[in-house]
C-alpha positions, 0 to 999 in steps of 0.5 A: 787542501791548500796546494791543490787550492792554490795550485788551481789559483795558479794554473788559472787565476796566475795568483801572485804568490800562489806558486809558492805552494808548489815547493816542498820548503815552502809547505814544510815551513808552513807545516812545521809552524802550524803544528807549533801552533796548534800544540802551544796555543790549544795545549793549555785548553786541552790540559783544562778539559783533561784536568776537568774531567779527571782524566789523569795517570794512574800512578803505581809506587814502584820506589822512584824519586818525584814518581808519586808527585805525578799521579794525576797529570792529565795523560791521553795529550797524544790526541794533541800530537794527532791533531797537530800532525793532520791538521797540517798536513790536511792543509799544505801536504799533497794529499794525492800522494801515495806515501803521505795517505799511507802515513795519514792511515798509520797516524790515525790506525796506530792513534786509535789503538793507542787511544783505546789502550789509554780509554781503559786504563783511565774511564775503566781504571783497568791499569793493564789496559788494552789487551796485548793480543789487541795491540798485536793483532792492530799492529799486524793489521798495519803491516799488512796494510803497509806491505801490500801497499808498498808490493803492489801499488803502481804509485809505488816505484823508484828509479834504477841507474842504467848504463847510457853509452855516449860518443865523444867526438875528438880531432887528432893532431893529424886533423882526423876526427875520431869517435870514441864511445864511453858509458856513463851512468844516469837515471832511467826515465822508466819507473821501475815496480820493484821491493828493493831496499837500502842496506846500510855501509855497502857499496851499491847497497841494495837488497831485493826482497825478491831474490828471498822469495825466489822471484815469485811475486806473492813469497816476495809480499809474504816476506815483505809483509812480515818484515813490515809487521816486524818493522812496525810493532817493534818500532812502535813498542820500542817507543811505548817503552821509552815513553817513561820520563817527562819529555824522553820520548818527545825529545829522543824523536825529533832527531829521528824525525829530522833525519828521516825527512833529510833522507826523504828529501835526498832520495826524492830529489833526482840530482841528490840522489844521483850525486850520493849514489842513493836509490831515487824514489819519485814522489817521496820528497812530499814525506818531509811536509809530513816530518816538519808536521810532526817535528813541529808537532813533537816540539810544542807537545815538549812545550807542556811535557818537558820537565815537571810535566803538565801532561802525558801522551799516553799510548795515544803518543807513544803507539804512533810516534813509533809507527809513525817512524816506521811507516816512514822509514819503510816508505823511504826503503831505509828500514834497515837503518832503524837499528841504528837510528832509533838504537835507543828505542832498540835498548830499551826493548832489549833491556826489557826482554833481557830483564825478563827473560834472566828473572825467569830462567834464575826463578826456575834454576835457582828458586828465586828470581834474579835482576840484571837491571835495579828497574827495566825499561833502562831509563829507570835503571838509571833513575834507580841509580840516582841520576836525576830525571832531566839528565837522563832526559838530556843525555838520551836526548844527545845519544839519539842527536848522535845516532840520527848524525851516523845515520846520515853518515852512511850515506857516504861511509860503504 
């Protein structure tokens, strides 16, 4: 709204100062600071209409030191972070872009369903809520969406390296001229409509999803349509899982966060992208607007979630935080650093499914389920263990500082 406002002001007007939305640093500043703003100054408000209406979490007994103290803490604060990522993002982003609707349609897909989930367990008191083959069938939606998007837009393109030749003309010693012609490598002026992908630690690292589908156009959407699903769901429930302390997820994100809109920034910005030898992605810098929304979103929404907690986010928070991630590493073509980026939200799923899958396989052999983990999700192990709340908080917190640094070591490291 506003960078197209005060870019018209510009062109027309020769506003002073109006130029200035027309850099990305500038609007990322804004964003992050309005979406600051927004989750500090009306965060209060929206604890008292929470508190007012009795919409607090519903807290079962599972033996965890300070767990009943929490019941009743306002929950359903994702709206907050919603809010706080569009708002900005409506003002300063550049709506026109291809890759910023496409985060605009995640935030708001993933948020709705997550708020359905949270509406049945609170208005309902069904403490299992939405359904899981709702949340599937949402999330499976998404990915299509997603896919299709990024197979068949035209708006969807990067630009190869290509080998120019170039002459070089010299004098010898004998005062002869003599041309030698040499190829050198630069950046095509021609957009290029293609699926590739970055693969982490390999030199010249890029994966075609084509070469899986044979070159055949719709074999190479359905696998990149299932990859996106996969992406998404696992991402998104990886998130949902690790929302289990005050402040964990909110905390862990911001890194993550950080190092998606650096690595948006570096493949949207040609002379950075040619340096590192990276793939360039026109247009995909606008995504850092879009990261500084929601890492200002992510900080002021800790203002009130930090330890002892004011306010929950629900799977409003969770379900779209993780797709969030997602969408956005899909957009960049980084997805396959998410194993490595988001290694936390990764453990906690596995520690989830291993928990599951031994409780059942010793249940059949033995009789009676066993336990590899005192509590799963892994967070809650460590909390059985005695480790108190704000140290597995702060030391998961410094694990995801770490894994978000390597990611971008890897830019360099093939």
């Amino acid at each position: 709204m506003l960078y197209s406002l005060f870019k018209y002001l510009n062109e027309h007007y020769d506003l002073p100062g109006a130029g200035m939305f027309q850099y990305i640093s500038f609007r990322s500043a804004a964003a992050i600071v309005i979406s600051l703003l927004i989750t500090i100054f009306f965060g209060r408000s929206i604890i008292r209409i929470l508190q007012r209406h009795q919409i607090g979490e519903e807290i079962r007994d599972l033996g965890l030191e300070g767990q009943l103290s929490k019941r009743g803490t306002p929950t359903m604060g994702g709206v907050l972070i919603l809010l706080a990522i569009l708002v900005p993002i409506i003002l300063v982003g550049k709506l026109n872009n291809i890759y910023v609707q496409l985060m605009i349609i995640s935030t708001i897909w993933l948020g709705t369903l997550g708020f359905l989930d949270d509406y049945i367990k609170t208005f309902r008191h069904n403490k299992d809520g939405l359904k899981g083959k709702f949340k599937i069938v949402g999330q499976v939606g998404l990915g299509v969406i997603v896919g299709t998007v990024m197979c068949f837009s035209q708006e969807v393109v990067i630009r190869e390296k290509v080998a120019a030749p170039t002459e070089t003309v010299y004098l010898n010693e004998e005062g002869q001229t003599i041309v030698t012609q040499t190829q050198r490598t630069v950046m095509s002026p021609t957009p290029e409509k293609t699926t590739k992908t970055t693969i982490p630690f390999i030199k010249d690292n890029e994966f075609d999803y084509s070469w899986l589908g044979f070159g055949n156009e719709w074999l190479t959407w359905l696998i990149y349509i299932a990859v996106a699903i996969l992406v998404v769901t696992a991402v998104s429930n990886g998130a949902n899982l690790t929302d289990g302390l005050d402040g964990l997820l909110t905390s862990v994100s911001v890194p993550i966060t950080i190092a998606l809109g650096a690595l948006a920034y570096l493949s949207g910005h040609i002379i950075y992208a040619d340096y590192l030898n990276i793939m360039y992605i026109p247009e995909s810098a606008e995504l850092v607007v879009f990261a500084a929304a929601l890492c200002g979103a992510l900080l002021g929404f800790l203002w009130y979630n930090s330890f002892p907690a004011q306010i929950f986010m629900g799977d409003t928070g969770s379900l779209a935080i993780g797709g969030i991630i997602a969408v956005f590493a899909l957009c960049i073509r980084k997805e396959l650093l998410l194993p490595l980026m988001c290694g936390l939200f990764l453990v906690e799923s596995l520690s989830v499914m291993i928990q599951v899958a031994w409780f059942k396989y010793t249940k059949r052999k033995y009789g009676e389920g066993r336990r590899i983990f005192k509590m799963a999700p892994l967070h809650h192990h460590y909390q059985k263990s005695g480790i108190f709340e704000t140290k597995i908080v702060m030391r998961f917190f410094i694990l995801s500082m770490l894994l978000s640094a390597l990611t971008l070591v890897t830019l360099k490291i093939r």
